[in-house]
Each structure stands twice: as C-alpha cells, then as structure tokens.
C-alpha positions as CSV (number, residue, x, y, z in Angstrom):
1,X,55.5,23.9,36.0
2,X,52.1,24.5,36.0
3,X,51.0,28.3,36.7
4,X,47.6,29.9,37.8
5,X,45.3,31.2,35.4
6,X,44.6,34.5,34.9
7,X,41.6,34.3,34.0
8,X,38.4,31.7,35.2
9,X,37.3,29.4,32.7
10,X,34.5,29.7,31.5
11,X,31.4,27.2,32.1
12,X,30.7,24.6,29.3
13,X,27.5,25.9,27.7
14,X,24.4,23.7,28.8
15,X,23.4,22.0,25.7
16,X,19.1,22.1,25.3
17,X,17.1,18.8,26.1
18,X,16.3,16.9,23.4
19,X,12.9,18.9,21.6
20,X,10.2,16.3,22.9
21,X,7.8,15.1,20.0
22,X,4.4,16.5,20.0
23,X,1.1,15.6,17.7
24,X,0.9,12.4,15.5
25,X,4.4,11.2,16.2
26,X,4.2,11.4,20.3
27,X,1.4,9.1,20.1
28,X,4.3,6.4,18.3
29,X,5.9,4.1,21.1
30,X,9.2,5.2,19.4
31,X,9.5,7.4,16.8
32,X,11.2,5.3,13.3
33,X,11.7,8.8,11.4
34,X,15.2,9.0,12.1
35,X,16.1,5.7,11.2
36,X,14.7,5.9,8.1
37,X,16.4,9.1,7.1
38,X,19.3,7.1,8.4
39,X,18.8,4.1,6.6
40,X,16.5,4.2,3.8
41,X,17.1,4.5,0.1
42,X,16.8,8.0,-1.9
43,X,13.1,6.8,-2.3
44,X,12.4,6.4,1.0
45,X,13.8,10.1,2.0
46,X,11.7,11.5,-0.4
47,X,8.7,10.2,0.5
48,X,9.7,10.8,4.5
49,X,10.4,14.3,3.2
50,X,7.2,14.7,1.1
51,X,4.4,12.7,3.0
52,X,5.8,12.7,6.7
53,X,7.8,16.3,7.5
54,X,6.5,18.4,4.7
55,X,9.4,19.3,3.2
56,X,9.3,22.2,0.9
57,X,12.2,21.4,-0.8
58,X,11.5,17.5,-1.0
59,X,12.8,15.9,-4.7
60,X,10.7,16.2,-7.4
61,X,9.2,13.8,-9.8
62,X,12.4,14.3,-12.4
63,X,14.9,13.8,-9.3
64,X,12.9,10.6,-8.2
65,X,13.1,9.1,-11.9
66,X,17.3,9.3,-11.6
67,X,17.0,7.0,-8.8
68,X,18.9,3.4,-8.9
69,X,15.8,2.2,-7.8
70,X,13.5,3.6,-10.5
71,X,16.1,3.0,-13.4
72,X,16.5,-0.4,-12.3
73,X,12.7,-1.0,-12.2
74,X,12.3,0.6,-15.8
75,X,15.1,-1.2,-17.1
76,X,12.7,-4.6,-16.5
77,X,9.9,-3.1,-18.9
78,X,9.3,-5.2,-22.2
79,X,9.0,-3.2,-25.8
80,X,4.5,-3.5,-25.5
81,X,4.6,-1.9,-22.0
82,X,4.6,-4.9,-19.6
83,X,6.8,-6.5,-17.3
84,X,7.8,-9.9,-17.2
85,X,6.0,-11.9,-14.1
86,X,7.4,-14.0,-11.3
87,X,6.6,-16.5,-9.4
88,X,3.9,-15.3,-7.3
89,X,1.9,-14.2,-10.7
90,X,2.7,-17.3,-11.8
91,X,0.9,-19.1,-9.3
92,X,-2.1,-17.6,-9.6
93,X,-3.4,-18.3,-13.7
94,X,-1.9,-18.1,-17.0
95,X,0.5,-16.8,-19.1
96,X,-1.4,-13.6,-19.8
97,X,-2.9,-13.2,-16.2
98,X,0.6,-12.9,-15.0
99,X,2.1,-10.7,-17.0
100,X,-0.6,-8.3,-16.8
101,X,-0.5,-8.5,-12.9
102,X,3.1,-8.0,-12.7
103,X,2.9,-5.1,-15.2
104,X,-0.5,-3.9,-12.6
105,X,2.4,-4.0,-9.3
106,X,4.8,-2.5,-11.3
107,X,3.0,0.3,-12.1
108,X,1.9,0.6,-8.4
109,X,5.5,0.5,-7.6
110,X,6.4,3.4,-9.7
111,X,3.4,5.9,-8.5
112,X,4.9,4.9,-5.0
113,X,8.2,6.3,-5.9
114,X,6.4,9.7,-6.9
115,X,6.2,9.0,-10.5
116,X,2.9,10.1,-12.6
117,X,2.5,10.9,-16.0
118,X,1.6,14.7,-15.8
119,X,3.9,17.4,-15.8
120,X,7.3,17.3,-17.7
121,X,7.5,13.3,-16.0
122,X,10.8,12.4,-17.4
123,X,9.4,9.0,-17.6
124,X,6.1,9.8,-19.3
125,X,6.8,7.5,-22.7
126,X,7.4,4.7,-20.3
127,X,3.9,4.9,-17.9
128,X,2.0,5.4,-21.2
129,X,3.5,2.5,-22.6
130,X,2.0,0.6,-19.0
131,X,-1.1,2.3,-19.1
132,X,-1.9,1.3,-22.7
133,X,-0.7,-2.3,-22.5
134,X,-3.1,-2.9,-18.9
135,X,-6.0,-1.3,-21.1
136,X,-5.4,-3.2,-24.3
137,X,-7.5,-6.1,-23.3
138,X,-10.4,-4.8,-21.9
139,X,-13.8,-5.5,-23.4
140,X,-16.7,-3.7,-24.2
141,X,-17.7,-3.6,-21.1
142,X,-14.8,-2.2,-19.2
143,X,-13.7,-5.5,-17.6
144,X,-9.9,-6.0,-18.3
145,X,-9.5,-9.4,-20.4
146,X,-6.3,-10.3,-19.1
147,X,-7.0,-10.2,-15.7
148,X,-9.9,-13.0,-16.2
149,X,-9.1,-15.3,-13.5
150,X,-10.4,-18.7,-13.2
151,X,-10.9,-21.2,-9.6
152,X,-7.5,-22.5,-10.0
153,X,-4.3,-21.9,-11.8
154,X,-5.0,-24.1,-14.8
155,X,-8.8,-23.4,-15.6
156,X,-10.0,-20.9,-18.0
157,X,-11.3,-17.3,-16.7
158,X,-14.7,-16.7,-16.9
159,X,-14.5,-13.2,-15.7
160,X,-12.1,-10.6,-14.8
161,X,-11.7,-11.0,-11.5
162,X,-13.0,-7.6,-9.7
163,X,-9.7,-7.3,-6.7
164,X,-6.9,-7.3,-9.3
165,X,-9.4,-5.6,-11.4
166,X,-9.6,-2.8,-8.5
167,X,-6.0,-2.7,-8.3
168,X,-5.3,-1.9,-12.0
169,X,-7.6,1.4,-11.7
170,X,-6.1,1.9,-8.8
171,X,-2.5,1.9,-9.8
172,X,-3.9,3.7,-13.2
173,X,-5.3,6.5,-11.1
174,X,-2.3,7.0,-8.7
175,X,0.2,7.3,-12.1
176,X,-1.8,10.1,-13.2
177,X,-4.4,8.2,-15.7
178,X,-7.9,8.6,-14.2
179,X,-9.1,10.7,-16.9
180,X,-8.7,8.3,-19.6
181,X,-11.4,6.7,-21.3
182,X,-10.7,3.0,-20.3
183,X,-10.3,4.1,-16.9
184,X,-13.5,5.1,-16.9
185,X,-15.3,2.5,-18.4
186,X,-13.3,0.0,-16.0
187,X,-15.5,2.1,-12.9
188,X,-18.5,1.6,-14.7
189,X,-17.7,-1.9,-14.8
190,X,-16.8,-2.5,-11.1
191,X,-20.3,-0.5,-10.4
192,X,-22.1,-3.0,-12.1
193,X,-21.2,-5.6,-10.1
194,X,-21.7,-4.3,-6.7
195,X,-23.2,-6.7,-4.0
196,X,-26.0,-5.9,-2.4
197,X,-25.1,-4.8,0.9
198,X,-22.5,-2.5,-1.2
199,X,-19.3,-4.2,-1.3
200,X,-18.1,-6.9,-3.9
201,X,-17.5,-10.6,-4.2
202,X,-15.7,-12.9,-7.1
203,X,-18.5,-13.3,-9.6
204,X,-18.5,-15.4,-11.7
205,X,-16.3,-17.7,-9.9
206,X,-17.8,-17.7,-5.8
207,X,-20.9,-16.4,-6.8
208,X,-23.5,-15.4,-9.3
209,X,-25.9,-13.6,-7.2
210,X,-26.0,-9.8,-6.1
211,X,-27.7,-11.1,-2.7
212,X,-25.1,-13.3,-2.0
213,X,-22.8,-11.2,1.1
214,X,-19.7,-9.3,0.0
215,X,-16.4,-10.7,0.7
216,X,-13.9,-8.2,2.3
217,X,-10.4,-9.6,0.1
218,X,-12.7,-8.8,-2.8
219,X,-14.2,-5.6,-1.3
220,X,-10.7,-3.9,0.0
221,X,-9.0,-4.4,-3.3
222,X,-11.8,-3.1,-5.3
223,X,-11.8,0.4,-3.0
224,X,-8.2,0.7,-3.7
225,X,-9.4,2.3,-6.9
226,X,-11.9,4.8,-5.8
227,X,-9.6,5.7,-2.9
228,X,-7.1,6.4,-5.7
229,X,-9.7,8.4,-7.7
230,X,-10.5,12.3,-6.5
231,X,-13.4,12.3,-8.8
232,X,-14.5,9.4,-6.8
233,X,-13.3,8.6,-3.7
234,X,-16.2,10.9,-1.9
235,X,-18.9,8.4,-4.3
236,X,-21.9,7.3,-2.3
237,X,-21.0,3.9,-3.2
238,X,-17.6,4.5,-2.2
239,X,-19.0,5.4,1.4
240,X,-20.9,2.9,1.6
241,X,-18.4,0.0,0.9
242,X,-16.0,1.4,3.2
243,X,-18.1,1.5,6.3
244,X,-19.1,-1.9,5.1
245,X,-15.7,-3.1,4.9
246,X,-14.6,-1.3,8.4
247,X,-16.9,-3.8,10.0
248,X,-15.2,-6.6,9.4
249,X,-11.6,-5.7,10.8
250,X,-9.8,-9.2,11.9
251,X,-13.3,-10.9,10.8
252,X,-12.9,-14.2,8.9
253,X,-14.4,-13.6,5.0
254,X,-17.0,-15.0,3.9
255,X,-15.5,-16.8,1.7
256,X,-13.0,-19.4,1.2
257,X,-10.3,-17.1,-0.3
258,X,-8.2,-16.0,2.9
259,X,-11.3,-16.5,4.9
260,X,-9.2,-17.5,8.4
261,X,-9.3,-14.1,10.5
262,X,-5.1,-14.5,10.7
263,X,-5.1,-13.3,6.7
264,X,-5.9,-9.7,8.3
265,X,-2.2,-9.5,10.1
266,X,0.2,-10.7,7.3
267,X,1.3,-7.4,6.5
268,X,3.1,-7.3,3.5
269,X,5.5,-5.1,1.6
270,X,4.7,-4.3,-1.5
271,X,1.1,-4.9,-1.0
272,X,-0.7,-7.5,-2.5
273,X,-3.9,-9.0,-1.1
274,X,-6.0,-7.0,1.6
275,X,-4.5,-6.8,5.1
276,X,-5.4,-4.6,8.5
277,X,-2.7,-1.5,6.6
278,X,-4.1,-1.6,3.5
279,X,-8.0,-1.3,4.3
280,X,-7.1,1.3,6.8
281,X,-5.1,2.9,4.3
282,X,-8.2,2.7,1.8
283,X,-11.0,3.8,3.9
284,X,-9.5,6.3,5.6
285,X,-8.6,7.6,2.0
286,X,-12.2,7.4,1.0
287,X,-13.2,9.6,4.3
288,X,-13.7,7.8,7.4
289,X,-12.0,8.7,10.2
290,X,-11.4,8.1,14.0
291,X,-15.0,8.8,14.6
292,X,-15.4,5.1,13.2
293,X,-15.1,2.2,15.6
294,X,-13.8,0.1,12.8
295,X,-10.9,2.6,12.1
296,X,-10.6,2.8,15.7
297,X,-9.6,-1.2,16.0
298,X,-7.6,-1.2,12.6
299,X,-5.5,1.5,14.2
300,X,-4.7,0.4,17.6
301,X,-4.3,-3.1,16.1
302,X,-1.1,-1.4,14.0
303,X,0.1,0.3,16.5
304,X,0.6,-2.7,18.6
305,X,2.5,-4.4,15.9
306,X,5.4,-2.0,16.1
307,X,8.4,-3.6,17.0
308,X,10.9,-2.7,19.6
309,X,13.6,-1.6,17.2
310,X,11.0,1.0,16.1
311,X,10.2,-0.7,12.5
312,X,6.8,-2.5,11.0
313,X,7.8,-5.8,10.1
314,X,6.2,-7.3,7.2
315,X,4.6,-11.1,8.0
316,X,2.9,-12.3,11.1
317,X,3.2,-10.5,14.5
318,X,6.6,-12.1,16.6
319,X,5.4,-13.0,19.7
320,X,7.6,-10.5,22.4
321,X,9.0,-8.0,19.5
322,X,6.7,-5.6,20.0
323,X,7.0,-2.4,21.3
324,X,4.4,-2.3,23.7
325,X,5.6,-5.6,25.2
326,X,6.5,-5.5,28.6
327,X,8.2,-9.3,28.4
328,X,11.6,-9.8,27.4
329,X,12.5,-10.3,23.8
330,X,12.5,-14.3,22.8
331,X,15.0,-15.4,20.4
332,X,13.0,-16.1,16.8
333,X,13.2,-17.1,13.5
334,X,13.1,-13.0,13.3
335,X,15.9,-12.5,14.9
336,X,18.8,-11.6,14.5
337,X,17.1,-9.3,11.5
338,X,19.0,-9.9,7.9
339,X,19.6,-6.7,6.0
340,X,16.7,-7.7,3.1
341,X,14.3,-8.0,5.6
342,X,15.2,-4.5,7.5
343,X,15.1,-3.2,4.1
344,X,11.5,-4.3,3.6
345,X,10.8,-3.1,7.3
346,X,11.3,0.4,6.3
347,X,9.3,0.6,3.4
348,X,6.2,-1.4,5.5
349,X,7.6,1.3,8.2
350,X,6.8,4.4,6.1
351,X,3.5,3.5,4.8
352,X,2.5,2.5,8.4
353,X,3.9,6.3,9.3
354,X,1.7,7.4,6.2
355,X,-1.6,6.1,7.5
356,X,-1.3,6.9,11.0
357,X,0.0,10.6,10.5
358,X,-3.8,10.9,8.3
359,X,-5.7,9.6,10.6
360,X,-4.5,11.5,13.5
C-alpha cells in the first residue's frame, strides 16, 4: 500500500550548460581535444597537456622517456648512433643516404615526444650518440656528407642536398644541440647557398646558379632549421625566406621535384617533404603572423580540411569529409576509418591544433 509522503521531494538539481569554448578553439568547426585525451597514446596527452591546455603538471621529459612508444623507438638505435632505414629512405639514394635520413626522422621523432638532451634527460647517452653519428660526416664546410644526394637513386651525390640538410639542423636544434660546433658550421653552410631572391634550390643537382628562382620544397625544409634555432629564427635571412616562401601557398614549384600545386595538400604524418602544415608551421615559427596574406590562405586552407569526425587526416583531402561540408558524406576508400589510420589522424590532429592555437 502505498502511503503519502510527509515530506515534498525535492527538485532534481539543474545541471549547468555545457561551458561554451571561447578563443582559439571556438574558431574550430568541432573541437578534437577531447578525443584525443580520449584516444591518444601517453605521448599524445602530454603534448595536449603541454602545448594545447597549459598544463602545469603536464609529464616531464623523464616520464615521457618511460613511454612504450619512446622505449620502443630507442630500442631500434644501432651501437654508432643511427637507425636502420626503410623503404622510403631507401628509395631515395644509397646505403649511407638512408641510414642517415632515417637516423635525421628519428631524431625528429624523439624531440616530438619532448625529449632533448639538457637537463637530467634520462636518455641523454642515446641523443648524443644521434647527434654525433648525423655530424660525423660532415665536411669542412659544414655540408653533411651523408646526406649528398644525387638526380636519381643510383647516381653518385655531388652535394649534400640542402632540404634534408635543413631537416638535420632542424631536428639537431629541437633535441637540444644548437650550440654545438657542427651545428653551427652546418648554418654557415646553408647561408652560403642562399638564392637570390632569399630562398634555396638543389644545387648542384637543379641548378648551379644563385640567380636561378628558389624552389619552395627546397626552401620550406631548409627553414625548418632556423625555425628550430632561437638564436636564429628572428635572422634577417630567415625573414626574408619566409615571406618568400608564404607567397607561394598551393603554387606549383619551380621545379620538377613536387612541382604540381596538389604536393601542397598531401599532409603527412610524421612529416617528411614540405606541405601547406609544415610551412605554416615554419613561418609562423620564424615570426609571421595573420597580418600576412600568405598565412592567411595557409590557414583557412587547414581549416577546411578538417574532417567531420573532428580529426586531420593525413593524405589528400576526401571529397564530402570535411567538416565545413554542407553535402552528405560519400562512401570512400577513407571510409569506414581503420584503427592505424585514426591513429595517424591524431598525431596530424595535434600538430594541426599546435599551429592554429599560435597563430591565433
């Protein structure tokens, strides 16, 4: 038998709308941030905790070096500091050229993680062992032997060539070496060979003259390194270069190297070769900002390519997947969505979230 209550219940307590996003992230047609806290690796939250939410208490560089990830990586170095190459090194020259390009993305992987060599680095035998190996071959003049890169595959370098040259300092910068004596001479060197109109091309190989225009593959990895450099990154030259190279957003090259304006939008994760993220990424590093119509373009171009699950997938843009798109979604080779390829979403996702959150 049910009796009256005594008393009157009380009301349920309203619960607060959800807190609406304001600044960088309110601009995003979705915000990804919780997903990847969901979803991404240890890595991942630290860097969405260090570089994204400022997170006072965000893992430090002797948490990060416990990771799966990072002790898997490490576990791949050789006794003379370099890693073993794979196919895509392969491809591209010899034995040596390889190895020393692998070792050069490896050690960009690891400053990615949050690893550099000051401090009480847990894994400070281990970059040294990197940093000396890249530097072992470099000549007199600062130019990095290994990374001499001939026309095709099977032909003998003449030079080193000057992007993959650029991403060495870079990656030797960003673990924490730009101090070091090769690293300088390895600026000097890049100096040296400036174009004319500032940037850089592949001399030696596409050209031998200075007048000759600058080709923006060449350019974008080369400024990788003085956007990595805070003794450098606010260089004249630098400057210069970069507004260059903001001109010439979803341009075809000048060259025959990924000259076809399409090269800009195959985003890729890792990076590798110059793309929209990764020049926006640089120059932006190196000091321009939205006041630029170059950076203007790169951006909205990026922010178009988000997809409608909130993530930046690496590849071409999926015609209907973005998240801007007001037609229905199409059934693609993209979809359904494998868990590698989310995987690699994430990562492309956080350094998309990166570059936008400076910018703005």
């Amino acid at each position: 038998m049910n009796r009256p209550s005594l008393f009157t219940p009380s009301p349920p307590v309203a619960q607060p709308p959800p807190r609406a996003l304001s600044g960088w992230r309110a601009r995003l047609a979705s915000d990804p941030i919780p997903r990847l806290l969901r979803e991404g690796t240890p890595s991942v939250l630290a860097r969405v905790r260090r570089d994204l939410i400022d997170d006072s208490e965000a893992p430090n560089a002797e948490e990060i070096a416990s990771y799966p990830e990072v002790r898997a990586l490490l576990r791949k170095l050789d006794k003379d500091g370099s890693f073993a190459p794979r196919a895509p090194e392969k491809e591209l020259g010899g034995s040596k050229f390889a190895r020393c390009l692998a070792t050069v993305r490896c050690l960009d992987r690891l400053a990615d993680l949050g690893l550099r060599v000051e401090g009480k680095s847990p894994v400070s035998q281990q970059l040294h062992k990197i940093a000396n190996y890249l530097l072992a071959s470099q000549d007199s003049d600062g130019g990095i032997g290994d990374l001499a890169l001939a026309e095709n595959p099977k032909g003998r370098g003449k030079t080193p060539a000057l992007h993959f040259q650029g991403w060495a300092l870079s990656a030797l910068c960003r673990a924490g070496f730009e101090n070091e004596a090769g690293v300088e001479k390895g600026f000097r060197f890049l100096l040296s060979l400036r174009q004319d109109d500032g940037g850089w091309a592949w001399r030696g190989v596409r050209t031998d003259s200075a007048a000759r225009p600058s080709s923006h593959l060449v350019t974008g990895m080369v400024l990788r390194a003085f956007a990595s450099s805070k003794d450098r990154r606010g260089s004249r030259e630098a400057r210069r270069a970069a507004e260059l190279l903001a001109t010439r957003f979803l341009q075809p090259d000048r060259y025959e190297d990924r000259k076809a304006p399409s090269y800009w939008e195959i985003l890729t994760e890792p990076r590798f070769y110059t793309d929209v993220l990764d020049a926006l990424d640089t120059i932006t590093g190196i000091g321009l900002g939205k006041e630029n119509s170059g950076v203007r373009t790169a951006e909205a171009y990026l922010r178009s390519r988000q997809a409608k699950d909130g993530l930046w997938y690496p590849g071409t843009p999926v015609k209907g997947d973005s998240a801007l798109s007001r037609g229905p979604l199409r059934e693609t080779a993209k979809s359904p969505k494998d868990a590698k390829e989310v995987a690699e979403a994430i990562g492309l996702t956080l350094r998309v979230l990166v570059v936008l959150r400076k910018i703005n």
